[in-house]
C-alpha positions as CSV (number, residue, x, y, z in Angstrom):
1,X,34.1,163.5,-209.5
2,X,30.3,163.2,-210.6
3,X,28.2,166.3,-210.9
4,X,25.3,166.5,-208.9
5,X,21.8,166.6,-210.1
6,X,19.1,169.2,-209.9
7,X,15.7,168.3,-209.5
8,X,13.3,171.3,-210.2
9,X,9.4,171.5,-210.7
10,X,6.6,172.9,-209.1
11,X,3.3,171.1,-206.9
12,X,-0.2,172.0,-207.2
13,X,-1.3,174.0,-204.2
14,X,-3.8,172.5,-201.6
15,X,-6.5,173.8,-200.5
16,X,-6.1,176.1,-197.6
17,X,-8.9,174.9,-195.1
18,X,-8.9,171.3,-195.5
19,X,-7.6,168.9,-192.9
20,X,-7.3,165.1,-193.7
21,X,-6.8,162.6,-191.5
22,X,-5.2,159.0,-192.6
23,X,-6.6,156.1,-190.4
24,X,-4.8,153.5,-192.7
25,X,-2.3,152.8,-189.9
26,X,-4.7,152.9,-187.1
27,X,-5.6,149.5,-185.0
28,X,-9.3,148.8,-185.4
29,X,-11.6,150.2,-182.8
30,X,-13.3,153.1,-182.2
31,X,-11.9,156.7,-182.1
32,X,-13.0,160.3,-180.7
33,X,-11.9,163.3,-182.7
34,X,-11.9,166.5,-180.9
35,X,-11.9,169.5,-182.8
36,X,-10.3,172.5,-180.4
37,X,-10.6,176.4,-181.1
38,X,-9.4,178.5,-179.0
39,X,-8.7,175.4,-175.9
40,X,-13.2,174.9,-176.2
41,X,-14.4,171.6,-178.1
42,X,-15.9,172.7,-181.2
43,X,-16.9,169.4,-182.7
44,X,-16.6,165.8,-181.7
45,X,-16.5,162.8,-184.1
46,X,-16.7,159.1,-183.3
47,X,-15.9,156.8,-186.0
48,X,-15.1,153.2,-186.1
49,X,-11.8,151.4,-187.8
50,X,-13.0,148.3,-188.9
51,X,-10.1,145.5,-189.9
52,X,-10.9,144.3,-193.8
């Protein structure tokens, strides 16, 4: 019978109010982020995926 392992260690804590967003696996074309609070539109950013 093996023994199983035990895999222990700690992570560096993220910062609290940061959001990120990965558009690696977007298509390319342009996108519309809405930022909500409380259901109103806060803040809206277009940005464009170009392919490399």
């Amino acid at each position: 019978m093996t023994k199983l392992k035990k895999y222990e260690g700690t992570l560096p804590e993220h910062p609290h109010f940061e959001i990120y967003l990965n558009i690696d696996h977007l298509a390319s074309g342009e996108y519309e982020l809405k930022i909500v609070n409380k259901n109103k539109i806060i803040t809206i950013i277009t940005f464009k995926k170009n392919q490399l």
